[in-house]
LOKEZA-689943 format. One record per residue (C-alpha): residue in three letters; z, y negated, x. Coordinates in steps of 0.001 Angstrom, whole numbers, padded with zeros to 6 digits, always signed. Each point is the difference from the previous one (the first is absolute). Example, Ala and Ser with C-alpha at 12.3 -4.5 7.8 and 13.67 -1.06 7.14 Angstrom:
2
ALA+007800+004500+012300;SER-000660-003440+001370;
//
This chain:
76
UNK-004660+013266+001224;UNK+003655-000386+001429;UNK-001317+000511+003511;UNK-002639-001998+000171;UNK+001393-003441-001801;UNK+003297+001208+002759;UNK-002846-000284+002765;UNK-001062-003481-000779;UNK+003591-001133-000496;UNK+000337+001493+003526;UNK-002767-001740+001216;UNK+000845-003109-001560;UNK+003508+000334+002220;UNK+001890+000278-003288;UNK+001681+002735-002471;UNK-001532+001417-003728;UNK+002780-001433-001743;UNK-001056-003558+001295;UNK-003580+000811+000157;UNK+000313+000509-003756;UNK+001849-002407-001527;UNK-002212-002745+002457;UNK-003180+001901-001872;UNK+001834-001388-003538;UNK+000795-003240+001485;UNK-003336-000866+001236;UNK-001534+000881-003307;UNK-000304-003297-002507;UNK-000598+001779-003269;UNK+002979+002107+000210;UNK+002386-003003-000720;UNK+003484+001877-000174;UNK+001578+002122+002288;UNK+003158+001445-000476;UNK+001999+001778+003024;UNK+002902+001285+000311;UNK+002451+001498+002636;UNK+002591+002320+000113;UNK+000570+000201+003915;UNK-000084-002990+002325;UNK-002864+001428+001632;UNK-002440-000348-003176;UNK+001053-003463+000117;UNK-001118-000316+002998;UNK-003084+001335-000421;UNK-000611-002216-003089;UNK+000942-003070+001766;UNK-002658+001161+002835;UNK-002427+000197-002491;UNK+000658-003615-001490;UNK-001559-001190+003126;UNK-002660+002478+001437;UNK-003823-000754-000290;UNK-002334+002801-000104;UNK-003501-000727+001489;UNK-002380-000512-002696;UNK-001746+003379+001834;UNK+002876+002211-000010;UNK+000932-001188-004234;UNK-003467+001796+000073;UNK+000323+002769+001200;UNK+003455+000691-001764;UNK-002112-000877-003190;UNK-002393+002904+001245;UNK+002637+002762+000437;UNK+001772-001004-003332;UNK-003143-000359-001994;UNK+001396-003323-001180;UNK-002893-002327-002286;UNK+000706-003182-001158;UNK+000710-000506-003360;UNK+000176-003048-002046;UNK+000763-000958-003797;UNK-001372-002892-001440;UNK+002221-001344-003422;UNK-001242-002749-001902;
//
């Protein structure tokens, strides 16, 4: 799974870390994200993330190799 969600950050010109924490970002129902660093590089990385749109195609296919599903919980 590693290798391929490292392929289409490496096709998307960018790194996992960022790839990942974009995938978070770019998802509405998860509505906290928490993220931490303990070298400036992870910073960096985060920051990256902050602004880096993954094409609606490639959230996709990450979805694919993670075997992510939607899930939403209706109170009231």
């Amino acid at each position: 799974m590693v290798e391929r969600l490292s392929g289409v950050a490496d096709e998307l010109g960018t790194n996992l870390p960022v790839l990942s924490m974009a995938w978070i970002l770019q998802h509405p129902e998860i509505s906290c994200v928490i993220a931490g660093a303990s070298k400036p590089g992870q910073l960096e990385n985060n920051l990256k993330a902050s602004g880096f749109q993954i094409p609606v195609d490639a959230m996709a296919e990450i979805d694919r190799i993670t075997g992510f599903h939607r899930f939403e919980r209706y109170v009231g």
